[in-house]
Structures are given as C-alpha cells and as structure tokens.
N, C-alpha and C positions, 0 to 999 in steps of 0.2 A: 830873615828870621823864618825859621821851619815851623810849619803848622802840622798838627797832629790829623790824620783826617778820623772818621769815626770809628771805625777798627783800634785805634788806638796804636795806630803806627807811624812816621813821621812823614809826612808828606814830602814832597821832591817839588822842585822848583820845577813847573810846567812852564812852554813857551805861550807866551799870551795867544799868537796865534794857531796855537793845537786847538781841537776841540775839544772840549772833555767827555773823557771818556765813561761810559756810564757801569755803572757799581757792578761788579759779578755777582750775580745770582745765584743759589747753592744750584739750583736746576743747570743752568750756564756752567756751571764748573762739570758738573756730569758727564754733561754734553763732550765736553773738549778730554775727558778722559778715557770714556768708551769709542769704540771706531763705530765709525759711523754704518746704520741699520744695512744690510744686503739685503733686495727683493727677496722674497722667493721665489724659489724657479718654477716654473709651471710645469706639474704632472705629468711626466714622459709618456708616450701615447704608445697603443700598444703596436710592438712590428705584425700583427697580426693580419690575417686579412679582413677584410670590411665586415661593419656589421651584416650588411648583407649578405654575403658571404657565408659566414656563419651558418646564417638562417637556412641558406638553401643548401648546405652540405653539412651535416652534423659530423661529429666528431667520431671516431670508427673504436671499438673496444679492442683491447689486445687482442680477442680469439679473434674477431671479426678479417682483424689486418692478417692474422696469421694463415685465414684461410685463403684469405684473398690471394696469399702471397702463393698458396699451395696450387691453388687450380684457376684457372686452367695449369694444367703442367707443364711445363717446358723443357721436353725431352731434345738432348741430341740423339745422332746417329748409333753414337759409340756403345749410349746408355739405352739403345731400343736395341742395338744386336746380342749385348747382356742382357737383355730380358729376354729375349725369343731363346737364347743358348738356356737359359736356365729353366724355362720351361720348357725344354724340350727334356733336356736329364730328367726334370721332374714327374716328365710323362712317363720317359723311360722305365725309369726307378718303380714307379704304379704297375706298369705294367708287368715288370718282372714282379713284382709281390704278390700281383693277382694271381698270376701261372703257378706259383708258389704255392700260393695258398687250395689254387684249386690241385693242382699233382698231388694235397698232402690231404685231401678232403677226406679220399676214397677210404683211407687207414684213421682219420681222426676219431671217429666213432666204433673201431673197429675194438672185439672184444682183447682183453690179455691172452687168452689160448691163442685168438687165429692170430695176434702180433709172433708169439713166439712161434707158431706154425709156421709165418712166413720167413722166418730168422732161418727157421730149422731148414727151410729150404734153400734157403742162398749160402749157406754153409756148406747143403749137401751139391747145390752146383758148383762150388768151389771144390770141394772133395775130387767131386767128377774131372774138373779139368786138371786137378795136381797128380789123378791117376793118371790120367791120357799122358800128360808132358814126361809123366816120371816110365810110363810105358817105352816112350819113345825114344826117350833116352837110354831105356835096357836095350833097346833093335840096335841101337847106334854102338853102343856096347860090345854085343854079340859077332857085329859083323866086323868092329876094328881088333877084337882078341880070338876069333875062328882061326883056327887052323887054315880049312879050307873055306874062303870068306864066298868061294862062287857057289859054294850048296848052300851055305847059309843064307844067301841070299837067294838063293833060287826058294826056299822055304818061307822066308817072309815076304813073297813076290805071291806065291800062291794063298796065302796066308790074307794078306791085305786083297788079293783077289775078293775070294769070300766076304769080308769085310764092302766092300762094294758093292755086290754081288745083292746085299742083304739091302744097302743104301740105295742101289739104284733099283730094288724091287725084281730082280729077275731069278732068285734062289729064296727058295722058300727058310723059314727062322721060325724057331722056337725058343720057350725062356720065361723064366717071372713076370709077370706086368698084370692088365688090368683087364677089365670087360666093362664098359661105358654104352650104355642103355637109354636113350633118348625115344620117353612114348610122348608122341603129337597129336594127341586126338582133336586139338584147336585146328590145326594147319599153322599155324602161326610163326615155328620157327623157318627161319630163313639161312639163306645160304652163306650169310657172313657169318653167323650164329655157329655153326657146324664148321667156318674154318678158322676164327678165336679159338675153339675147342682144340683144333689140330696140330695149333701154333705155340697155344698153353702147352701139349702135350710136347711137342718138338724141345720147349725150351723146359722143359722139369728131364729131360732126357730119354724120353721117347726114341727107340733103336729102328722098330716097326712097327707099321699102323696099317690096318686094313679094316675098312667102312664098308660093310653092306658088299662085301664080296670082291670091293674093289681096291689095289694096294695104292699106296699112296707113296709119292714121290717128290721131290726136288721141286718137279715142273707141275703138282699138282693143280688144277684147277675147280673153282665150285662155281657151280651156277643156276640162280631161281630155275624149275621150270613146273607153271599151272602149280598142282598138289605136292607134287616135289620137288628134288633138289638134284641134280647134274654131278658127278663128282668126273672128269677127264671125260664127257660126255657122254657117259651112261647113267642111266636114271636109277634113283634109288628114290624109294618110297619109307616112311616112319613103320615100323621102329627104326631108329636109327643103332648101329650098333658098330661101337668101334672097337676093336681087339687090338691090345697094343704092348708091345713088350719093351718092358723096361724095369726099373726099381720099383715096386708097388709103395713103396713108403716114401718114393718121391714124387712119383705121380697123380695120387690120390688127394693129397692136401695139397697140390698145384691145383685142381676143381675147383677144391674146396675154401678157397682165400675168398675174402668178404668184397663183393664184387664182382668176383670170376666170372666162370664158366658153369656152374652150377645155380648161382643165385643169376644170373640172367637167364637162362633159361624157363626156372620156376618162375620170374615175373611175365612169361609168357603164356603161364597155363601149362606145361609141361614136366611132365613126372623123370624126374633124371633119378640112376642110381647105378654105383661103382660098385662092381666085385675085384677083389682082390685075388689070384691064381698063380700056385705055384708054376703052372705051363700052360701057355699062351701060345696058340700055333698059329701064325701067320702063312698059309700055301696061296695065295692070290700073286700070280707070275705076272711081271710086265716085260714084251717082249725086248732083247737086248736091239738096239736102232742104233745104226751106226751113223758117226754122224757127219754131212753134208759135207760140211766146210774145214772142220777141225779136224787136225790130225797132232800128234802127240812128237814134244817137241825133240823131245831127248835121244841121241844119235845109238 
C-alpha cells in the first residue's frame, strides 16, 4: 500500500536499508539550480614599475620627451657637410647683395637731373664708339673700291699717323673741349685726386689733356711730392689747370655726376670750376722714344 508523503504525492516503496533521505528545502533547490559561486579574481597588478620607481623618476610631459628627443642632436656626416654647403651659398648670396647694394648706394640718393645726366652720358659714349666702328668700316670701304688702293692707303697711313701723333702726345691738337681749374689753397688735394680726374676725363672722351704745361699720355704717371704733385716727373704746383679737348657736352657732366670728380674735390676744401671752349689748344710735345725691345710686326 502506497503512502501519500506530505507534498501530497505518492510515496515509492523505499528499501528498509536506504537511509532516508531528508526533505528539500526551497534554499536546497536553489542551490542545485544555479552553478556554483566562482572566487573573484584578484586585482591584476600593475606591469608597471615599483612604487619606488615612480617616486624617483616622474613621468616626463610630451614637450619634455620631445625636447629630450631634440638635443643633444645627433648629427651624421652627410647631414654636417649639408650644413657647411648651405652656409657657405648663404654667405655667398650676402655677400654678393652687400657689393650690390653698396655699387648702387653712390646713385640711390642721387637727384633726377644728374640720373638722366648720367644716362645722357652713356648714350653719348655709345654714340662715340658706333661713330668710330662705323668710321672704320668707311677706311675698309675706301681702300676695297679705290681704284688705286696703294695711294689710298698711303693717305690713311698718314692720316692715322696724325691720329697717333696726337695720342701719343708728340704733335700738337686743337678743337672744342674744356678748361678745368683746381684752386688748392688747403694743400689737401692729392695725387690720386688729379688722376680720377684724368681717367673721368679719358673715359667721357677726352682726345688731349695737358696739366700745368705738361701732356699727358698712355704711360702717364702722378706722384705726391711735399706741396705738390709730380705729373711724369716734373712738378707742378695748385692752380691746377687741365686743358682738354673733346665734346664739351660730354665732358662737363662726366665732373659733374654725383660722387665724381668735382664733389670730391669740394669735400676737400677746393674751389673747382669748368669752362667750356670752342678751341682748346693743346702745344705741350712729348718727345717721340723709340722703343727698346719692340719692333712692329707686319712684313
């Protein structure tokens, strides 16, 4: 006979020697339906280094690392001869801007007259040498359509004599040009002073120049001496007075350029002034020397 147990279900025939087993508890039932608790794991520890650690070496800031990382610097070879190369262009480069700037200084403050003064002058020594080349080209001319080409040339053989004659100072010249007046009552001009002057003159086109009695040539020389000045070694003394034949309209404002030959003088204390003259008589003879070594090559 089946007995009901207290649940109200019907009991089962246990064996007398089972023990009995005791009532499940709602907690008991819990139990056997959830899995059973897992520890918790313990706090993973940090891979860091030691608290000590920490303490004696703080933590660096991004700029910090970044500077650190910068210097010392850690140059190679390659990247020091790229530096030395590029500072040296860079010297270069300076330097040619200074030279630049100082070649353009003399004209930077220079007024509008004397800029186109100087224009007017570089035109007119352009003029000068497209007359010469275009001269020479009529001699070349002359002597390939002559008739008789041996007189003609014997004519500009005497011709170009003259021309020499006048350049190497041993035949006296006449003609348009200037009178340049230098009073020294300082002492103060000097002898480079008077051959700037000579050279200005040479290059506006100066044909003949004669200084204080003396012609001037090629092989001119100047030289201090005491109160005066030496010009091929004869002494001259202030006034100085140079007599010179050439274009007076291109010789006059070759002085007078800002910088020249005239304002360096006045910042000496010296009274300069240019006449202009339809004739200009240059008679100061330098004897003809023949000469040593050279002889003339043409058969």
């Amino acid at each position: 006979m089946n007995h009901e147990d207290e649940t109200g279900e019907p009991a089962e025939a246990r064996d007398p020697s089972e023990a009995p087993r005791p009532a499940a508890s709602p907690d008991n039932r819990l139990r056997k339906e959830l899995p059973d608790e897992v520890p918790a794991a313990a706090p993973a520890k940090s891979a860091g280094p030691p608290q000590g650690e920490e303490d004696a070496e703080p933590r660096l800031t991004g700029r910090q690392r970044l500077v650190k990382g910068l210097w010392p610097p850690r140059v190679t070879r390659a990247q020091l001869i790229v530096a030395v190369l590029l500072f040296g262009l860079g010297f270069g480069l300076a330097v040619q801007v200074a030279s630049n700037s100082d070649s353009g200084s003399a004209l930077r403050g220079a007024r509008q007259e004397d800029l186109v003064r100087i224009l007017d002058e570089l035109d007119n020594r352009t003029q000068r040498l497209e007359d010469e080349k275009q001269g020479l080209e009529d001699q070349r001319t002359e002597l390939e359509n002559s008739s008789d080409q041996a007189e003609e040339a014997r004519k500009q053989t005497v011709e170009k004599e003259k021309q020499l004659g006048i350049l190497a100072g041993t035949v006296a010249a006449q003609g348009p040009g200037i009178t340049l007046t230098i009073n020294d009552t300082k002492g103060t001009v000097k002898a480079d002073m008077l051959l700037d002057a000579i050279q200005e003159l040479r290059a506006a086109g100066a044909e003949a120049i004669q200084v204080n009695g003396v012609r001037v040539v090629a092989g001119t020389y100047l030289s201090d001496s005491g109160s005066g000045v030496k010009v091929d070694g004869n002494k001259i003394t202030q006034p100085y007075r140079f007599q010179v034949i050439g274009k007076p309209q291109d010789l006059e404002p070759a002085l007078n350029i800002p910088g020249g030959v005239v304002q360096t003088l006045e910042k000496e204390q010296a009274t300069v002034t240019v006449d202009r003259s339809a004739k200009i008589v240059v008679d100061a003879l330098r004897p003809a020397k023949r000469p040593d070594y050279a002889r003339s090559s043409s058969q």
